[in-house]
N, C-alpha and C positions, 0 to 999 in steps of 0.2 A: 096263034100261040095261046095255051091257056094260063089262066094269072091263077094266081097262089095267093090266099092271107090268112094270116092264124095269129091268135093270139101267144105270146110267150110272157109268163109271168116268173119273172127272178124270187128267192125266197131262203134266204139265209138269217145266220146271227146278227148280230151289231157286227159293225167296222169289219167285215169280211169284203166289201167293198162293191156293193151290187150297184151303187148308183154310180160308181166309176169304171164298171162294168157297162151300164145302160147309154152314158153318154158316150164311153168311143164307140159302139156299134153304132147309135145313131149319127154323131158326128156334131152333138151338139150339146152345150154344158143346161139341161135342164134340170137333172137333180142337184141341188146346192151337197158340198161336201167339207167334212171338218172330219179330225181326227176321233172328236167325241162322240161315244153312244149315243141313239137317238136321235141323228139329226135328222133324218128322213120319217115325217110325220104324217102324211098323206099317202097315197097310192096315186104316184106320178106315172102316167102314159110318157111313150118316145115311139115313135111313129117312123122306121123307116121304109121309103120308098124307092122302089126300080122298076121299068116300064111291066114286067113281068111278075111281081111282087110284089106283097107289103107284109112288114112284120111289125106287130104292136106290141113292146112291149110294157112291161107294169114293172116298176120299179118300186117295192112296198119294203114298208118298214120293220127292222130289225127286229126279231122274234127273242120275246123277253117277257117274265111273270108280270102282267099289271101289276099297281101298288094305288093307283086311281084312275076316275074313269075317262079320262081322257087316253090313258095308256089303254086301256080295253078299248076305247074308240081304234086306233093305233091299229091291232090285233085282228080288230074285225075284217081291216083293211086287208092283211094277210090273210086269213079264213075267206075271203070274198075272191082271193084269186083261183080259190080252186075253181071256183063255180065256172068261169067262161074261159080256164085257160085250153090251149090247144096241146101245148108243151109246157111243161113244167121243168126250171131250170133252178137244181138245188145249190147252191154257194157254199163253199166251208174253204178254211185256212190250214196249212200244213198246222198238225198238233190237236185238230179241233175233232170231236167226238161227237156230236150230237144235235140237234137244237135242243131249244131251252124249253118247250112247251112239248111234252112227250107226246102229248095225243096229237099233233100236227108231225112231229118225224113220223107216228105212227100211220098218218096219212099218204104220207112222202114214200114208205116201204110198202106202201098198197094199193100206189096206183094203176092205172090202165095206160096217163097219159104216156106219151113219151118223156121219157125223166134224162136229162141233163146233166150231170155232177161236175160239177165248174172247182178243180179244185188249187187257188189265187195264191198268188204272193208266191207264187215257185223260185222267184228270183232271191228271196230272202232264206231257199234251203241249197241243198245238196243233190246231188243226181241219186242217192244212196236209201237219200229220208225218201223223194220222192217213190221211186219205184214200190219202197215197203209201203207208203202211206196208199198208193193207186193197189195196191194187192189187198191191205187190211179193207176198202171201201168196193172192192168188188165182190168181196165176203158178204160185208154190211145189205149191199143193192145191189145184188146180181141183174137187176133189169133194167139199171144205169148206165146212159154208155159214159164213159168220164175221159176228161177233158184237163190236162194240165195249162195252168195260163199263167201269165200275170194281165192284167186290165190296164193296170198303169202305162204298163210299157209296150202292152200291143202285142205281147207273146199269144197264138195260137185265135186271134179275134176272128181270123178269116174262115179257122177251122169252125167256129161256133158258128156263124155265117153258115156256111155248107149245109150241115145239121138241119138246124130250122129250115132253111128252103125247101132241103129232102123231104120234112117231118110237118109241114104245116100243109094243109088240106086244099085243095083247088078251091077258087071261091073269088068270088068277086070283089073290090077293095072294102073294108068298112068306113073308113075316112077320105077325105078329098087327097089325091094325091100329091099336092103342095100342103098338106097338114104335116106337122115335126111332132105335135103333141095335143091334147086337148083342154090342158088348161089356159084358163085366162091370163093376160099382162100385168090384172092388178095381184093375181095368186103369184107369179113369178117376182114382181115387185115386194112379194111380203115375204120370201121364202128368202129373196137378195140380205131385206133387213136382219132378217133373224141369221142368216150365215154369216156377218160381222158380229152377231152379239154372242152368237156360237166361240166364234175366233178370240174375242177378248177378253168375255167374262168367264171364271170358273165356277165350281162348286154348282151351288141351285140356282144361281140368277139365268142362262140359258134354258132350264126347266121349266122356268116360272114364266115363260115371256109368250106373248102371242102378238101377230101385228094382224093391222086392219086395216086397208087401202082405203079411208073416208072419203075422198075425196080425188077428181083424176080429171086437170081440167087440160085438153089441147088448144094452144095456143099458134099459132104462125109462128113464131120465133120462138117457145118454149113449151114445154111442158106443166103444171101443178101440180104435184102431188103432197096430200096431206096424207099420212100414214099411220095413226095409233100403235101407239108400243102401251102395251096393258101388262100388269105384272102381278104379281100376287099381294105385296105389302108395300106401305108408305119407305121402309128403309130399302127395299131391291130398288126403287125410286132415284133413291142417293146416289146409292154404288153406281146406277147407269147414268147417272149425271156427271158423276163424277168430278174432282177439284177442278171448282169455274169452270164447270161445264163441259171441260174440254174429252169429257166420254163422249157423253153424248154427238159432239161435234165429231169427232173421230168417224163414230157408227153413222151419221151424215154423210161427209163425206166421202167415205169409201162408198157407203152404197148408193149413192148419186152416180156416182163414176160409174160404175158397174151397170148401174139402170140405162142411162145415157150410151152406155156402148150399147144394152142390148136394147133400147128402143130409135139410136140414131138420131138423138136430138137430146139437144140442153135441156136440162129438167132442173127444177127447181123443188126441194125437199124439204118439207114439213114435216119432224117427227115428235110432235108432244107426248109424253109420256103420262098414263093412267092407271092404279088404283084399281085393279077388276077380283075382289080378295077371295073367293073362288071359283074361279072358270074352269078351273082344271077337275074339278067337282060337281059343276054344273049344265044339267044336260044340255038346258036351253042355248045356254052359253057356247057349249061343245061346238050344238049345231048350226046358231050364228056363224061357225070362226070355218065351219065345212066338213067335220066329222060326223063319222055314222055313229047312233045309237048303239 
């Protein structure tokens, strides 16, 4: 029998739902998720595997105008999916017209690959909006095959499924076939932290935040981990502390729990808070934390 593997790289606006997309096809919660713009900040792999198959996909971040250069780090990550994708799978929402970076939709209506139009949250219209909205976008991308879903709920996953096996290239695996993704424990460890501080904090304080796995010691009975939370000023400092502390405990707590399911052992969490007044500005800094230039 011959194997199959392609790459497939997701690429929509904010909150259209691509990393809740990426996790039920894999079968496993790798992209962290919150209701707010932005929370997907790297270009996350999910890797799934059948004796015949493997599909990689790239879960990348919400396509939005930079405002600093940490958001053009962001961007890159999208622009870099063209480069090795196999299929290209476009994301949008009943209502939604475009992406937000024109010369990248302009990409989107020119390409060769096989193009995807995933179009989510069907459960939140009508049978009426639908059919007009799959008619106006077969105008838009005649070279689209499109794809009514919801991700949430599992409407049409199997048909997306189908698709890509058809549409990805014979080829030998690229990853070990027990791989689910290729990032690290302590990148999944920083991504848990910052999806609590996502959940609880509003306005810029989630904007301002970066974490840093310092420290990750295995023990026979427990785990260590020390974790940097770096923020832009002395007062985002406060807000995440919080009266007597008890923020800061809060975003402890929950993401201990959370680490602990997914590394299967007690861990014990260190997360001191630091003062870094622009990282988000700063290349060096950028590339410490695992963004592209």
């Amino acid at each position: 029998m011959n194997h199959k593997a392609g790459f497939v790289n997701i690429i929509g606006n904010p909150n259209v739902g691509k990393s809740t997309l990426m996790n039920a096809l894999v079968g496993q919660k790798l992209s962290i998720i919150t209701p707010k713009a932005q929370t997907t900040r790297h270009r996350i792999m999910g890797i799934l595997n059948e004796d015949d198959y493997q599909i990689v996909f790239s879960d990348t971040p919400g396509v939005i105008k930079p405002a600093y250069k940490l958001q053009e780090s962001m961007m890159n990550f999208v622009h870099s999916a063209f480069q090795d994708a196999d299929i290209l799978i476009y994301m949008v929402e009943i209502g939604e017209k475009g992406l937000k970076d024109e010369k990248l939709y302009e990409r989107i209506k020119k390409t060769s690959l096989p193009l995807l139009l995933l179009i989510n949250k069907i459960d939140l219209s009508d049978q009426e909006n639908i059919a007009e909205y799959i008619s106006n976008w077969k105008k838009e991308l005649p070279n689209a095959e499109i794809l009514p879903i919801s991700a949430l709920n599992g409407f049409n996953l199997d048909q997306i499924t189908n698709y890509l096996i058809e549409n990805i290239p014979e080829s030998p695996p690229y990853y070990a076939k027990d791989a689910i993704t290729d990032k690290s424990e302590r990148f999944f460890i920083e991504e848990i932290i910052r999806e609590k501080i996502l959940k609880h904090y509003k306005k810029e304080i989630p904007y301002s935040v970066e974490i840093e796995v310092e420290e990750f010691f295995e023990e026979e009975e427990i785990i260590r981990i020390r974790a940097i939370i770096y923020v832009l000023r002395e007062s985002q400092k406060g807000i995440l502390i919080g009266h007597k502390g008890l923020g800061l405990k809060r975003i402890g707590t929950e993401a201990r729990r959370d680490i602990e399911r997914m590394l299967d052992k007690k861990v014990y969490l260190e997360t001191p808070i630091k003062v870094n007044k622009n990282w988000r500005n700063d290349n060096n800094q950028l590339k410490k934390f695992g963004y592209e230039s």
